[in-house]
Backbone bond lengths (Angstrom), bond angles and torsions (degrees), N, CA, C in turn:
res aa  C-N    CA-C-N  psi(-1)  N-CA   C-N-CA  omega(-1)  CA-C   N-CA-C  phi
1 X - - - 1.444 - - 1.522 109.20 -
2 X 1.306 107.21 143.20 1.323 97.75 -177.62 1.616 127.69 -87.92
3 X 1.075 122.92 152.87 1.888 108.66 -179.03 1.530 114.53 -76.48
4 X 1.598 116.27 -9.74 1.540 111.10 -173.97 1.678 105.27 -91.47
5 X 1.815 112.71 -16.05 1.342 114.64 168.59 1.473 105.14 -82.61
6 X 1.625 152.63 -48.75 1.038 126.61 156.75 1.323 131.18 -47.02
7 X 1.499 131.35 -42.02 1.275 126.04 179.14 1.796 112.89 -55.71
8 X 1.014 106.14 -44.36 1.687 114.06 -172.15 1.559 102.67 -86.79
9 X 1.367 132.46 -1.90 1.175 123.04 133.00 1.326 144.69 -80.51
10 X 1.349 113.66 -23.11 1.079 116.92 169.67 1.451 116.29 -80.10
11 X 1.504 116.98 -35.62 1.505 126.33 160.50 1.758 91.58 -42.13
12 X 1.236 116.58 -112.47 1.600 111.92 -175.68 1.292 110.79 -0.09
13 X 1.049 126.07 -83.64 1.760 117.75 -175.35 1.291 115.74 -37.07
14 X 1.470 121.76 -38.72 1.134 109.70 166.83 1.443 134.21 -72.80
15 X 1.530 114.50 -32.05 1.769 112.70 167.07 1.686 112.28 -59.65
16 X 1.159 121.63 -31.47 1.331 149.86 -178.10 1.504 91.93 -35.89
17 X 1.792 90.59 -80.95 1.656 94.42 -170.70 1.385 125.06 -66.74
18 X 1.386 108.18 -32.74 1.413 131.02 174.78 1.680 96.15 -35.60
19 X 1.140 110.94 -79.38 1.448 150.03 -167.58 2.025 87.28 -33.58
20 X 1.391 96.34 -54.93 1.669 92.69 -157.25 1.596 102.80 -92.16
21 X 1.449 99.05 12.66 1.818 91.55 174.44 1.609 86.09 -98.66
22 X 1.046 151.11 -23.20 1.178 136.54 174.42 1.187 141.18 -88.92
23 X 1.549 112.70 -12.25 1.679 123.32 -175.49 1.615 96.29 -83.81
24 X 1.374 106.96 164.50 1.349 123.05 -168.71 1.562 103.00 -150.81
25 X 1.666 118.01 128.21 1.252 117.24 -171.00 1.663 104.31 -64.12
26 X 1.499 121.39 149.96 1.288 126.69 -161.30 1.651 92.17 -105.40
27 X 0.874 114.99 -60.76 1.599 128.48 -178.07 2.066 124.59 -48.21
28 X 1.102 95.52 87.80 1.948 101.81 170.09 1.672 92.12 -26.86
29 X 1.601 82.86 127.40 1.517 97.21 166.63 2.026 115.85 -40.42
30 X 1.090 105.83 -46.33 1.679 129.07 -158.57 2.001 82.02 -62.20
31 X 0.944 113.08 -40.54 1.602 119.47 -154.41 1.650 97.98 -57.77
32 X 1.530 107.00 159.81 1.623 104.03 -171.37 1.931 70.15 -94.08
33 X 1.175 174.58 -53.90 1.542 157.45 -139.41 1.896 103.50 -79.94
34 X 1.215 101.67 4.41 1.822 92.88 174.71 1.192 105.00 -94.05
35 X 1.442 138.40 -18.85 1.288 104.54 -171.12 2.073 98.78 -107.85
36 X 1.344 102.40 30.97 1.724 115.56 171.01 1.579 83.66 -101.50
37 X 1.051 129.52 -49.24 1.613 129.98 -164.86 1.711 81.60 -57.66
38 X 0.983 120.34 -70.30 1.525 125.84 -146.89 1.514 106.38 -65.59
39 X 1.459 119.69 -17.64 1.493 117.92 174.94 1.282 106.69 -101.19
40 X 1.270 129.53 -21.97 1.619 126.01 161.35 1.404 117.50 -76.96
41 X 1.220 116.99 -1.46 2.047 102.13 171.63 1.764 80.29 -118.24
42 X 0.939 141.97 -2.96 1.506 130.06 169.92 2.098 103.67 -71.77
43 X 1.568 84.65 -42.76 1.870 79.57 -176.59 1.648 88.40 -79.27
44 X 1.196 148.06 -35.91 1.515 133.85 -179.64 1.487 117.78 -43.57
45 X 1.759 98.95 -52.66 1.576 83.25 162.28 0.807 156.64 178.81
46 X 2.059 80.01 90.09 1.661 108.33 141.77 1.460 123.84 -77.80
47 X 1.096 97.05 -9.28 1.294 96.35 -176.98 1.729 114.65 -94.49
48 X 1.273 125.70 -26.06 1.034 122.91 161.20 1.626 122.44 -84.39
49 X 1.686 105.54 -3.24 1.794 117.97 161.98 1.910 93.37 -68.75
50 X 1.170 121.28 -67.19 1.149 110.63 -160.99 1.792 104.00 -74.70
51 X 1.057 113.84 -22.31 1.629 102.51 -178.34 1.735 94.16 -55.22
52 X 1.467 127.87 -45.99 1.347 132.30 -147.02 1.519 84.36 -81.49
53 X 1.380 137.80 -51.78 1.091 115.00 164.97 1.703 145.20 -59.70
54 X 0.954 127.70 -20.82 1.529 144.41 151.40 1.238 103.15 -52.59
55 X 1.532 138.20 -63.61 1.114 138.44 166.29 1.814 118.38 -32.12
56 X 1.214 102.01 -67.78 1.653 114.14 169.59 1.870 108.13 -22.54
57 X 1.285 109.81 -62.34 1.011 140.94 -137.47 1.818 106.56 -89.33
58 X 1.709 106.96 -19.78 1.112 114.38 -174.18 1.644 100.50 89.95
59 X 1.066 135.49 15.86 1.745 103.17 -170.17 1.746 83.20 -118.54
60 X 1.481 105.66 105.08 1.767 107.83 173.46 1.247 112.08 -82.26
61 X 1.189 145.77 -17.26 0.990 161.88 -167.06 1.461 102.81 -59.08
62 X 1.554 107.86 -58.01 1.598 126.62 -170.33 1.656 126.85 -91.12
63 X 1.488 90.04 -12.63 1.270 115.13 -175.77 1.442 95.52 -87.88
64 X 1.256 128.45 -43.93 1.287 127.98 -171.22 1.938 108.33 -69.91
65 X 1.606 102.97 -41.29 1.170 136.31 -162.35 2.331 89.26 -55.87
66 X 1.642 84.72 -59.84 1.908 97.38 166.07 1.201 127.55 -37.26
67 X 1.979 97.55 -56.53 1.389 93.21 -155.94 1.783 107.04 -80.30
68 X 1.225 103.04 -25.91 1.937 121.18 174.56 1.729 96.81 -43.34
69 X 1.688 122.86 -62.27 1.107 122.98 -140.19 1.488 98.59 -87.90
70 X 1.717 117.21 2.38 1.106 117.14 -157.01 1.702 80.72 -89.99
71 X 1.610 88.64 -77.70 1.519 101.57 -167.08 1.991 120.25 -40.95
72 X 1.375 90.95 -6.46 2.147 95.46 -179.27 1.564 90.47 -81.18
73 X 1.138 108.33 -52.72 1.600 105.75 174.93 1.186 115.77 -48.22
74 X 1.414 137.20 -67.15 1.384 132.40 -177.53 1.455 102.42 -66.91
75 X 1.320 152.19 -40.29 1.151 133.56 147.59 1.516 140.92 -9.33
76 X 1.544 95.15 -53.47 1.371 121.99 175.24 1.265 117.81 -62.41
77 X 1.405 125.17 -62.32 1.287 150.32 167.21 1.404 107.45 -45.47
78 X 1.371 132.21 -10.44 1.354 131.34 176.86 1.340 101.57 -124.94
79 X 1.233 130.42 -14.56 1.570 118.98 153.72 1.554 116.93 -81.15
80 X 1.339 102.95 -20.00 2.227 104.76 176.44 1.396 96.98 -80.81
81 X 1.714 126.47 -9.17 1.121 109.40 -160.97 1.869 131.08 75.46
82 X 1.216 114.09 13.20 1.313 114.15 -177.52 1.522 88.00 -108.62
83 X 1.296 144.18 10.16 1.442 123.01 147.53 1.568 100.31 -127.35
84 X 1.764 122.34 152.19 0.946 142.16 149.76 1.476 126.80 -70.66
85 X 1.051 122.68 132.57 1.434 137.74 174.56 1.351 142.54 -139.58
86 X 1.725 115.98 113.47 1.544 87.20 -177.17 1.282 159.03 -43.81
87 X 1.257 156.24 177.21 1.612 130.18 -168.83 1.731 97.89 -104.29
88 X 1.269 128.37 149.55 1.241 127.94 166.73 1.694 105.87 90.61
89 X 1.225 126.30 17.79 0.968 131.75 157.81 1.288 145.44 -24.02
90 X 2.196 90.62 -55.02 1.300 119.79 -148.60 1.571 130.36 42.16
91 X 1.335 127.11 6.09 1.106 130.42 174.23 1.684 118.89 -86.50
92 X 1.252 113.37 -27.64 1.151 107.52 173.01 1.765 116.91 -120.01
93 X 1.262 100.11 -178.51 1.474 105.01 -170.22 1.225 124.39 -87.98
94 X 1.581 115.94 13.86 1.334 110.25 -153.11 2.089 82.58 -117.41
């Protein structure tokens, strides 16, 4: 196995979480876009539940495969605007 596929997975897991200790739902509860907020950090994380499990488990491959599909999602959700984020982050794309 290689060390640049564990290192850059375990990096990922860490922007991952990083990432989701800081976003903040954008959308008033009352709003019909909160409960899109609320099903896009639900797939965020499951997907960083199972990245952390793949990880456990030795399989980096999938873990990485998690933590990637996690963070495009929370990415996303902060370019539609259904999460808030501070500016200067560097974590996201916006």
């Amino acid at each position: 196995m290689s060390a640049d596929l564990v290192e850059k997975t375990e990096r990922y897991e860490r922007m991952l979480s990083s990432a989701l200790d800081i976003v903040k739902m954008a959308p008033q509860e009352s709003s019909s876009l909160s409960a899109s907020a609320d099903e896009c950090m639900e797939m965020v994380r499951a997907y960083l539940s199972d990245g952390q499990n793949f990880h456990k488990k030795g399989d980096y491959v999938n873990a990485l495969a998690a933590f990637s599909y996690g963070y495009g999602w929370l990415d996303s959700g902060v370019r539609f605007g259904l999460f808030a984020v501070p500016e200067g982050t560097g974590l996201f794309t916006i």
